[in-house]
C-alpha positions as CSV (number, residue, x, y, z in Angstrom):
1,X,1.5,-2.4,5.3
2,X,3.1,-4.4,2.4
3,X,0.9,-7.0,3.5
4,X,-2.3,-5.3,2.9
5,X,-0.9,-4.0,-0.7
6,X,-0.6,-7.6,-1.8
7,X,-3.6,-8.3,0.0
8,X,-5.9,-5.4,-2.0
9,X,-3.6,-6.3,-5.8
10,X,-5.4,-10.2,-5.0
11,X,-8.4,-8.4,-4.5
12,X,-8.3,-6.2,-7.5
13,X,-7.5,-9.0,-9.8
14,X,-10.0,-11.6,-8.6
15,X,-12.6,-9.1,-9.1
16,X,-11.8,-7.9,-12.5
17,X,-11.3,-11.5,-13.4
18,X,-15.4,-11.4,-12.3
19,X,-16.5,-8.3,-13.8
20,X,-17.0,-6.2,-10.9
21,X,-15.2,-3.0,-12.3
22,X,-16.1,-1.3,-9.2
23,X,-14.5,-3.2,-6.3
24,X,-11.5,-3.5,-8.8
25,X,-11.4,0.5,-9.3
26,X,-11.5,0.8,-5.1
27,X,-8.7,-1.7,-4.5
28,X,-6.6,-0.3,-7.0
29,X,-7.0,3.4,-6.0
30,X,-6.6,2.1,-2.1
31,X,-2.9,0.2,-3.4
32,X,-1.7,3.3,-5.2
33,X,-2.5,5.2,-1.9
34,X,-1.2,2.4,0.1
35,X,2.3,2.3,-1.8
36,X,2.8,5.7,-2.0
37,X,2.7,6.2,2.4
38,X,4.6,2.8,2.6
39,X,7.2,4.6,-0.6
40,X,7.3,7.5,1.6
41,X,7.8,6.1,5.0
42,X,10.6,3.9,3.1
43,X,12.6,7.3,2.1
44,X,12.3,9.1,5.3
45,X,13.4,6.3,7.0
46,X,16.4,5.4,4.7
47,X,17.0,9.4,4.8
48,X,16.9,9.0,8.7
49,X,19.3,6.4,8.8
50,X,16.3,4.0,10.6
51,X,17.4,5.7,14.3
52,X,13.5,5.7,16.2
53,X,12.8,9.2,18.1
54,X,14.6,9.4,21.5
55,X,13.2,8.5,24.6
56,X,12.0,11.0,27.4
């Protein structure tokens, strides 16, 4: 998931280094999304101690 952050910010710069306002609106709006689930899945799985769900 961090992957594709970094992937989108490279995105958003190259295209408002080009002018195209639009795609560099999208990516940003899809990173902040982006950051805040990987944010979130960070605290719930530092709150959790990491442990996965128990087998059946």
């Amino acid at each position: 998931m961090l992957r594709t952050i970094i992937l989108l910010l490279l995105i958003a710069l190259a295209a408002g280094m080009l002018g195209f306002g639009g795609v560099e609106g999208l990516a940003l709006w899809m990173i902040r999304i982006l950051l805040l689930v990987f944010v979130v899945l960070l605290i719930v799985s530092v709150v959790t101690g990491g442990r996965s769900a128990p087998r059946l």
